[in-house]
C-alpha positions in Angstrom: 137.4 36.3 164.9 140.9 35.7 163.7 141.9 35.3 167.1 139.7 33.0 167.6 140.7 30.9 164.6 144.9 31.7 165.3 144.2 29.3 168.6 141.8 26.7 167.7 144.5 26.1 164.6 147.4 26.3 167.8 145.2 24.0 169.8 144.7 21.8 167.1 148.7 21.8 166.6 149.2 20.8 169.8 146.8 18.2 170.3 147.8 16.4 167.4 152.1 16.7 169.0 150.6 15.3 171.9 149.2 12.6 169.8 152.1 11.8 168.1 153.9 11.2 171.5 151.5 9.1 172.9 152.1 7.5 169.8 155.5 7.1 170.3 155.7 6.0 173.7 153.3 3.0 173.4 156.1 1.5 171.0 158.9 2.3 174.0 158.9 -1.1 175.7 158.4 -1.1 179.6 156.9 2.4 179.5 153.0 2.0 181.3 154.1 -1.3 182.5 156.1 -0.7 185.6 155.9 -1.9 188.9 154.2 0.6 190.7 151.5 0.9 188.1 147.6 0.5 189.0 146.0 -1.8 187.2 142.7 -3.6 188.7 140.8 -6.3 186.2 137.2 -7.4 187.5 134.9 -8.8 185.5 133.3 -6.3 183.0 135.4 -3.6 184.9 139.4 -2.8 183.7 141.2 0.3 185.6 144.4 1.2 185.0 146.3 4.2 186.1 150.1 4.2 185.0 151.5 6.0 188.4 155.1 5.3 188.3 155.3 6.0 184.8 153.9 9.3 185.7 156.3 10.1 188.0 159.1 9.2 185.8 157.7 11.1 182.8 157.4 14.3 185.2 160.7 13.2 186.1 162.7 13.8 182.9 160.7 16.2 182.1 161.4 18.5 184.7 165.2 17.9 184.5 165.1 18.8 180.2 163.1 22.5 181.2 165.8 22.8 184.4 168.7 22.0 181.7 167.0 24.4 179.0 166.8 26.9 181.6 170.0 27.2 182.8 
């Protein structure tokens, strides 16, 4: 059982960094509001899927853990 407790608290850690980030980012002006982003308004229907930010996020990212590695 302390195992089990050891990840949830881990889980719980890392959910709440993740959190904090998406925190973060919604105050970074332009970030989810690229061109290239989906976003379709109908009438009681909103979809929005933030694809270039994606990409650019997966972007950076990948070039920090390349840096860190080498």
């Amino acid at each position: 059982m302390f195992d089990i407790g050891r990840s949830l608290i881990l889980f719980g850690v890392f959910l709440a960094l993740i959190g904090g980030l998406i925190m973060l980012f919604a105050k970074v002006p332009g970030i989810g509001k690229l061109p290239g982003d989906v976003l379709i308004q109908r009438k009681n229907f909103t979809f929005y899927f933030p694809w270039v930010t994606c990409l650019l996020i997966s972007l950076v990212l990948s070039l920090l853990f390349w840096f860190i590695k080498k």
